[in-house]
C-alpha positions in Angstrom: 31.5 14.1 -5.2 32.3 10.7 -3.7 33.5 11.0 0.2 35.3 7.9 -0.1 36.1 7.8 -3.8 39.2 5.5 -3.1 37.4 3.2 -1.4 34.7 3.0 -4.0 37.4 2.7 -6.7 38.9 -0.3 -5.1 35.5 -1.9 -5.1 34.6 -1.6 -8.2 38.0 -2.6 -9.4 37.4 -6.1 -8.1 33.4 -6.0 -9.4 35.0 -5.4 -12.9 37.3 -8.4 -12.7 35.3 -10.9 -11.3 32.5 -9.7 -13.4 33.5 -7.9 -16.4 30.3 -7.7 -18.4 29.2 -5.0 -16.4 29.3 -1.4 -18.0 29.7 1.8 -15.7 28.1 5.3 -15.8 27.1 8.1 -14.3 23.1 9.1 -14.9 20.2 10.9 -12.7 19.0 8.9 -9.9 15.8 10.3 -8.9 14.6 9.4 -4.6 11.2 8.6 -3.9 11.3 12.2 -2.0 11.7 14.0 -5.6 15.0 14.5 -5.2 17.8 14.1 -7.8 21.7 13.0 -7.7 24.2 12.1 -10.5 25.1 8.6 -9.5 27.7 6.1 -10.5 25.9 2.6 -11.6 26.4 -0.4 -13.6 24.9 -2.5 -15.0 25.2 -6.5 -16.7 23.8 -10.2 -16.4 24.5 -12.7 -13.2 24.0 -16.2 -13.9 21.4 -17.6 -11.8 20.9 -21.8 -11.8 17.4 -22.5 -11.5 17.4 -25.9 -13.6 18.9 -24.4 -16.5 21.3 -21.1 -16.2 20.0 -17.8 -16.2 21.4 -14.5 -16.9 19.4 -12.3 -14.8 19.9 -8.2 -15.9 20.6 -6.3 -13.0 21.6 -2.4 -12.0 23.1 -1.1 -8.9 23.0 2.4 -8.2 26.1 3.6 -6.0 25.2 6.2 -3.6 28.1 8.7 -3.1 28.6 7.8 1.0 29.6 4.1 -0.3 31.0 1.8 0.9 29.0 2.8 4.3 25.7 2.7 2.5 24.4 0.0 0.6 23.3 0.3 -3.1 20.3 0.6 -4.8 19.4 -2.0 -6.8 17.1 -2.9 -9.8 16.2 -5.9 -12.2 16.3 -4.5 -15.7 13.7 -6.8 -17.5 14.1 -6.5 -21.3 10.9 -6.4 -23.5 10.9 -10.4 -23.2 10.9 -10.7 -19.7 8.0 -10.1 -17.1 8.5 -8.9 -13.0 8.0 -12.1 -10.5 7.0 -10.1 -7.8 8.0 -11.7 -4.2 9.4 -11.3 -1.1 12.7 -10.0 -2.9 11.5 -8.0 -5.5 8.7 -5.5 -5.7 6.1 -4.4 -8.8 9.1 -1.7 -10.4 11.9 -4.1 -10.0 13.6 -2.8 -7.0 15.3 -5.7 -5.2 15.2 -5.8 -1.4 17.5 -8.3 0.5 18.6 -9.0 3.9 22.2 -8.3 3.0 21.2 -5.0 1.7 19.4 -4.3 5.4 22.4 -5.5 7.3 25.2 -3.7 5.2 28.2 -2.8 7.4 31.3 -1.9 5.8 34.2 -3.4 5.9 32.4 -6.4 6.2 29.7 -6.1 3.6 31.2 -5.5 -0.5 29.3 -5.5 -3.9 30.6 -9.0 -4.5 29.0 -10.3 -1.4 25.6 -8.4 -2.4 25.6 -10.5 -5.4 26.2 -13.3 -4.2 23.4 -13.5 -1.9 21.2 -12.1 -5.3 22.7 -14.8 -6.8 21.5 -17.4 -4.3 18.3 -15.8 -3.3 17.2 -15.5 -6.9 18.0 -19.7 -7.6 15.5 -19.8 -4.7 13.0 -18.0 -6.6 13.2 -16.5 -9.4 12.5 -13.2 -10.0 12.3 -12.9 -13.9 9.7 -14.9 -16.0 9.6 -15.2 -19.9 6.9 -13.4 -21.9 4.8 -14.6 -24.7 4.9 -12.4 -28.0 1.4 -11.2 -27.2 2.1 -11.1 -23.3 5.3 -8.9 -24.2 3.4 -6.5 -26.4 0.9 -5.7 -23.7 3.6 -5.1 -21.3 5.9 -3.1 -23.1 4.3 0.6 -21.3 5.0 -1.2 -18.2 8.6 -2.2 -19.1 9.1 1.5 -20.4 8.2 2.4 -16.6 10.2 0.7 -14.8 12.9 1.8 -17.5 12.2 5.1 -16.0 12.7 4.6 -12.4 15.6 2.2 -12.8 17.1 5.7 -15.2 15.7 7.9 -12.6 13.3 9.9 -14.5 10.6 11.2 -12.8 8.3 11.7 -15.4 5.5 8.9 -14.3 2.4 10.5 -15.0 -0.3 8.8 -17.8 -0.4 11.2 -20.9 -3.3 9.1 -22.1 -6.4 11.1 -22.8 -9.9 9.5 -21.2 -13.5 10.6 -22.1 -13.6 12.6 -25.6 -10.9 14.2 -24.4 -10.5 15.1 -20.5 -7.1 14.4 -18.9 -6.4 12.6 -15.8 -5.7 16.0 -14.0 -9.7 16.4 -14.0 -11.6 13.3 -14.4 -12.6 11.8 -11.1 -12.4 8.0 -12.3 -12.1 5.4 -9.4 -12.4 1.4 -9.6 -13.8 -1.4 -7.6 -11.9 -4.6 -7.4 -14.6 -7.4 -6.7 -17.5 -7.9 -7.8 -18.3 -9.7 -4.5 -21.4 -8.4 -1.8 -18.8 -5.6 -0.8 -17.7 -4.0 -4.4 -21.1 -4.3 -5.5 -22.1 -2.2 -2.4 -19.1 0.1 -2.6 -20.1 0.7 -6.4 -23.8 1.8 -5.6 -22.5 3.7 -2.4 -20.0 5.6 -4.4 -22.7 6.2 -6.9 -24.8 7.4 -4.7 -22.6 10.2 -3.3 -21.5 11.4 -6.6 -18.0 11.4 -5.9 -16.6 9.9 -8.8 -17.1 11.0 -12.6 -17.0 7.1 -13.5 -16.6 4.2 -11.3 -15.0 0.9 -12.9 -16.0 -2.5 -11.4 -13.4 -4.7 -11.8 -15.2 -8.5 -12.2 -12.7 -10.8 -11.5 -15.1 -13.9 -10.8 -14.7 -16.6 -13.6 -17.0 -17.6 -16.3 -19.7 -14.8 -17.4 -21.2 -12.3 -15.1 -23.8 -13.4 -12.7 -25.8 -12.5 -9.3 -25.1 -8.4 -8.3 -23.3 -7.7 -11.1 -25.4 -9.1 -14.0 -28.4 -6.7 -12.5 -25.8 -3.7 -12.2 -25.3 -4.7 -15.9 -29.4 -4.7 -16.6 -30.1 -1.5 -15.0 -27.2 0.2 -16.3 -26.2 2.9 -13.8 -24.8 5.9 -15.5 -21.0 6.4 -15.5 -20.4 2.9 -14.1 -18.4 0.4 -16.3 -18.4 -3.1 -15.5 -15.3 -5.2 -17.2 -12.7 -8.3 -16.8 -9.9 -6.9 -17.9 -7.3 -5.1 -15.5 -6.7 -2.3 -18.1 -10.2 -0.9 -17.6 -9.0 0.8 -14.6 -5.9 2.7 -16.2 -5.4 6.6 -14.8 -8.1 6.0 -11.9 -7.4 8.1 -8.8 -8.5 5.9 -6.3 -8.5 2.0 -6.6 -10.9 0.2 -4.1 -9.7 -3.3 -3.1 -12.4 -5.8 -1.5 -11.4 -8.8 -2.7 -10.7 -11.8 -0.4 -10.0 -15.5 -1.1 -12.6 -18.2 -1.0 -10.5 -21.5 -1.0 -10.6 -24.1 1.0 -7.7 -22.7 3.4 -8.0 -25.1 7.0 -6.1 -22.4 9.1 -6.6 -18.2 9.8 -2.9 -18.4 8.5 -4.1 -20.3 5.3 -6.8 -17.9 4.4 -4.7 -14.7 5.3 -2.1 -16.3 2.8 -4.4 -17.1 0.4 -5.7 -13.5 0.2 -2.1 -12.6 -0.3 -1.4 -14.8 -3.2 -4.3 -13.3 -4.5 -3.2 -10.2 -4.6 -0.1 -10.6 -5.8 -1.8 -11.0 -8.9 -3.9 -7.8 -8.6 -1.7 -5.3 -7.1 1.2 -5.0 -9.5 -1.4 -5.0 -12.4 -3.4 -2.2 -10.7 -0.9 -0.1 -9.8 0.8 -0.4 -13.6 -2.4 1.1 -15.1 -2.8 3.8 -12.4 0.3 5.1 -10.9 -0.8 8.0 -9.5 -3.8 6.2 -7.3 -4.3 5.7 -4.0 -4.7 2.1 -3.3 -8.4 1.6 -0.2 -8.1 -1.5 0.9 -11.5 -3.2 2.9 -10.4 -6.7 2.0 -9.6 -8.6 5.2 -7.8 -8.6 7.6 -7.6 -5.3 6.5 -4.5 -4.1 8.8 -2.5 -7.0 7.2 -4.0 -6.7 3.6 -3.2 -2.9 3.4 0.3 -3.5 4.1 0.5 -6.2 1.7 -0.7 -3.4 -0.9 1.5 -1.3 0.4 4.8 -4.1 -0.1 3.2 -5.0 -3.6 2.7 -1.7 -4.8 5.9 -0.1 -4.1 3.8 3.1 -3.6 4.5 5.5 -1.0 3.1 4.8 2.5 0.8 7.9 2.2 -1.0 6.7 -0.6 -2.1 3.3 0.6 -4.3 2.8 3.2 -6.9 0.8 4.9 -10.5 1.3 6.2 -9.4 1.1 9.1 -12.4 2.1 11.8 -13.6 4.9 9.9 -17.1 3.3 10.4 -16.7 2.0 13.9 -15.4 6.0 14.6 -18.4 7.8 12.7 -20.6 5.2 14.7 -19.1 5.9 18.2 -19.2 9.9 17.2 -22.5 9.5 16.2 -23.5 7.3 19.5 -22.0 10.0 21.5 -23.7 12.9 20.0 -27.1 11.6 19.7 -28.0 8.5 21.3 -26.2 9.9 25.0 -26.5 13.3 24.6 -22.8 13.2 26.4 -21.3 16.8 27.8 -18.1 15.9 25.4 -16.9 16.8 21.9 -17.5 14.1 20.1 -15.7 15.4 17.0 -12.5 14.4 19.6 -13.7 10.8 19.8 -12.1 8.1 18.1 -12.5 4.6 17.6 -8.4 3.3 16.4 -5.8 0.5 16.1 -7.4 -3.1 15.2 -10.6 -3.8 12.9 -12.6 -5.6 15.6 -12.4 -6.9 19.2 -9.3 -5.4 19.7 -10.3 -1.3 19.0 -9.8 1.1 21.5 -11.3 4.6 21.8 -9.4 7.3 22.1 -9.4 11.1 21.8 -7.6 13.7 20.3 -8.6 17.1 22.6 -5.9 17.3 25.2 -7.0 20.1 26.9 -9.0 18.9 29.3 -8.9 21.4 32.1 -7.5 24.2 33.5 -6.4 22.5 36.7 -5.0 18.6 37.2 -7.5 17.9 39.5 -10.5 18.8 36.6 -8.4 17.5 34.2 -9.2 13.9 36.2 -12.5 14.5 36.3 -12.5 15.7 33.1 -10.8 12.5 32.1 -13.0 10.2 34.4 -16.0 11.6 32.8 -15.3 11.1 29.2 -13.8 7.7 30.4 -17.0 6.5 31.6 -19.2 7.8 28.6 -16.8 6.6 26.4 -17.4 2.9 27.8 -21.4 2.9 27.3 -20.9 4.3 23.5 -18.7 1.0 23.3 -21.5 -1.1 24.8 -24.0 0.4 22.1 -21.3 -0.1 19.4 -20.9 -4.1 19.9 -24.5 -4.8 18.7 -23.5 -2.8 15.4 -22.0 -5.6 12.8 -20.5 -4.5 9.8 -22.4 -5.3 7.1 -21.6 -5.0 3.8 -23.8 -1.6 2.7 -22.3 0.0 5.7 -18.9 -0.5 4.8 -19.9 0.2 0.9 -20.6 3.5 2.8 -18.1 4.2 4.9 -16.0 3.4 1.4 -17.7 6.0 0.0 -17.0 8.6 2.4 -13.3 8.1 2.1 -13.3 8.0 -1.4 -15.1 11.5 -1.2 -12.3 13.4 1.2 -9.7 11.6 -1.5 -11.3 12.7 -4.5 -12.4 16.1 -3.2 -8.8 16.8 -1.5 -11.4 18.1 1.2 -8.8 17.3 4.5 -10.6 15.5 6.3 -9.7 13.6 9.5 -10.9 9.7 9.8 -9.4 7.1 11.2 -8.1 4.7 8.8 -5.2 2.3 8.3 -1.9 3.7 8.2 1.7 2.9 9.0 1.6 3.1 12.0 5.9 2.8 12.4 6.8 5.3 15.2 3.9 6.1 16.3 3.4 5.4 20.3 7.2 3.5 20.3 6.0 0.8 17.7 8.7 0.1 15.8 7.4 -2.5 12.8 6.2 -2.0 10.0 2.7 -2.4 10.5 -0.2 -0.5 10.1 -3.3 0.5 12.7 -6.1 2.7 12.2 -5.5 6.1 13.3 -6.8 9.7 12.8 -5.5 11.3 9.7 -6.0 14.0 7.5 -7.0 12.6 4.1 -6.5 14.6 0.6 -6.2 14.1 -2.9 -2.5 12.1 -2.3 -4.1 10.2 0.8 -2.9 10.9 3.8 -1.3 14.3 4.6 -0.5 13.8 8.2 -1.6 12.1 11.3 -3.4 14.3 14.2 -2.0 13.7 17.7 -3.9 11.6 20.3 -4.4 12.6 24.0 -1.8 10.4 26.0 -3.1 7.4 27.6 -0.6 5.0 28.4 -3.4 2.2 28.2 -4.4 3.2 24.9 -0.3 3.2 23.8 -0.5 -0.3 25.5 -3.4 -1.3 23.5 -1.4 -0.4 20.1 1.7 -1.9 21.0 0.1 -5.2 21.7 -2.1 -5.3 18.4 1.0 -3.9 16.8 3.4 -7.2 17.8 0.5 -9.5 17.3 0.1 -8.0 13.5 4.3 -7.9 13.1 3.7 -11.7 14.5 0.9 -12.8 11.5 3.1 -10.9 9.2 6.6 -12.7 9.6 4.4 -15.9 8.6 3.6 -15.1 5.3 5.2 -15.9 2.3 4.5 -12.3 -0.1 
């Protein structure tokens, strides 16, 4: 089934001589799409110098249009060893490297691949060694990412929660941070009755205090305070707000703080619940919801950002009752950048029959849409509003009701921008996060407006060290 099997032959000829620890097989590689191929792969140690020498476990998945596409390629941890999660490596074990994004054949072998593992690893390494009691409680984690490295697809918790109920239909979510914001999100959330049992993830040291001593005093039903990360196993939607208080000097040292901060929340979170999707309202949240998104290794549709979904329901709302404007305002829409940098924009593209109404049409809705802005900048965002807005999405997740808000989303080829990055835009939002995105009218100053805030975000991104 190989289209170059002689080529691929060669290869792995010289892989086997230069190192012959490796052991070959063919097994079930399973895509991130659901879809399945019996693969070639091996599998063996590389020594890695990092003070001492370490023999780091590795497999390399061959796809069967090699040696023109690169490999897939995993750490396999044994029961010992724990994930370093880092700009090379994600929360499964899948290695990412810039010889992998460049591969070119002829230039670009499996030995070569290595060897830049090999150095990149003795720049950080991407294995660490367990405790005995560490090791126990990360053994149903090891046995996952023994899946995906194997290719199995079967991820989902078989744990059974509440007397009995199964993750299929309990409505759990939790709150990470106990701060102003997760106390607000919690009560909000509680409020709504979207969630059979919300979680509050304290993560504050020393013993509970301020908010989240008085939640504990007045004991709201179905809410669970606790310290420990595996309080939030099998929840369907995991509610970051979370943010660094340390004495960082520059914006770059507190958005890199926040990031080292959640490199020690994000893998854990996603381990208990798999099957989540990850709500990020820590700030910035553009940049913070695509750190999720690199720590998590989850698909793009099921991690997102709050985005302006309260700036949007504000500006609708504005619209609608405060100017009594002649326009939808269901087709208004506050998107791109938390902050000064939004832009309002609209979503009903039939404006008129004619080009000449469609101006006025256009010029009309223009103007309106300015003075909603005006009322908008004397609206801060405090924390209960946000706790709100949070509990609105949470509701369209929960309820799989399809809902359109504007929220953070990769944001990669939409309106030519071609990072990785993600802007609040309308989507549809069900029970696996976003379904799809709903097309904007074109404005070419809007598209300008994105691009901008989209290179500015790919700029603050390149800077940190994940």
């Amino acid at each position: 089934q190989y289209k170059f099997r002689d080529l691929t032959i060669e290869e792995l000829k010289n892989v086997n001589k230069t190192y012959p620890n490796f052991t070959f097989s063919m097994n079930t590689y399973t895509f991130k799409d659901g879809s399945q191929k019996e693969l070639l792969n091996f599998s063996g140690t590389i020594p890695v110098k990092y003070g001492n020498c370490y023999n780091m476990p590795i497999r390399l998945w061959i796809l069967d249009s090699h040696p023109f596409a690169p490999p897939i390629c995993f750490l396999k941890p044994t029961a010992s060893m724990g994930i370093s999660v880092g700009k090379h490596v994600d929360a499964h074990g899948r290695i990412y490297l810039p010889y992998l994004q460049n591969w070119s054949h002829p230039k670009s072998t499996i030995i070569g691949l290595i060897k830049e593992m090999i150095a990149k690893f003795e720049e950080e390494l991407p294995l660490y060694s367990l405790s005995s009691s560490d090791a126990a409680r990360q053994s149903e984690l090891l046995s996952y990412i023994a899946k995906i490295t194997e290719g199995e697809t079967d991820m989902k918790s078989k744990s059974k929660i509440d007397g009995g109920k199964t993750e299929g239909c309990f409505n759990k979510i939790t709150v990470v941070g106990a701060g102003d914001l997760g106390i607000a999100c919690v009560l909000a959330v509680a409020a709504k009755g979207a969630a059979d049992k919300v979680v509050l993830l304290d993560l504050s040291e020393g013993a509970a205090k301020g908010g989240t001593m008085d939640l504990e005093i007045f004991a709201l039903p179905n809410v669970e305070i606790s310290k420990d990360f595996s309080a939030s196993a099998d929840s369907k939607v995991v509610i970051l707000t979370v943010n660094s208080l340390g004495n960082a000097q520059t914006y770059l040292d507190v958005i890199q703080s926040n990031v080292d901060l959640f490199r020690g929340i994000i893998p854990a979170v996603s381990h208990y619940s798999l099957n989540s999707v990850l709500l990020v309202a820590s700030h910035p949240v553009e940049v913070m919801t695509y750190v999720s998104w690199k720590l998590s290794a989850f698909p793009k549709s099921r991690v997102i950002g709050v985005g302006a979904n309260l700036d949007t329901e504000r500006f609708q709302y504005i619209l609608a009752n405060l100017l009594k404007a002649q326009v939808p305002a269901k087709d208004a829409w506050i998107i791109g950048e938390q902050g000064e940098d939004k832009v309002p924009s609209w979503t009903n593209c039939n404006l008129a029959a004619n080009q000449t109404e469609a101006v006025a049409a256009r010029n009309s809705r223009e103007a309106v849409a300015n003075r909603a802005m005006e009322v908008l900048k004397g609206k801060g965002q405090r924390s209960w509003s946000v706790g709100l807005s949070v509990a609105d999405l949470t509701d369209s997740i929960l309820q799989d009701k399809r809902k359109v808000h504007s929220v953070s989303t990769l944001a990669k080829g939409c309106c030519s921008i071609n990072s990785e990055v993600f802007l609040s835009l309308p989507c549809v939002l069900g029970a696996n996060g976003v379904i799809e995105m709903v097309e904007l009218d074109e404005d070419s100053l809007v598209q300008e407006k994105l691009q901008s805030s989209a290179g500015s975000i790919h700029d603050l991104q390149q800077q940190l060290k994940l």
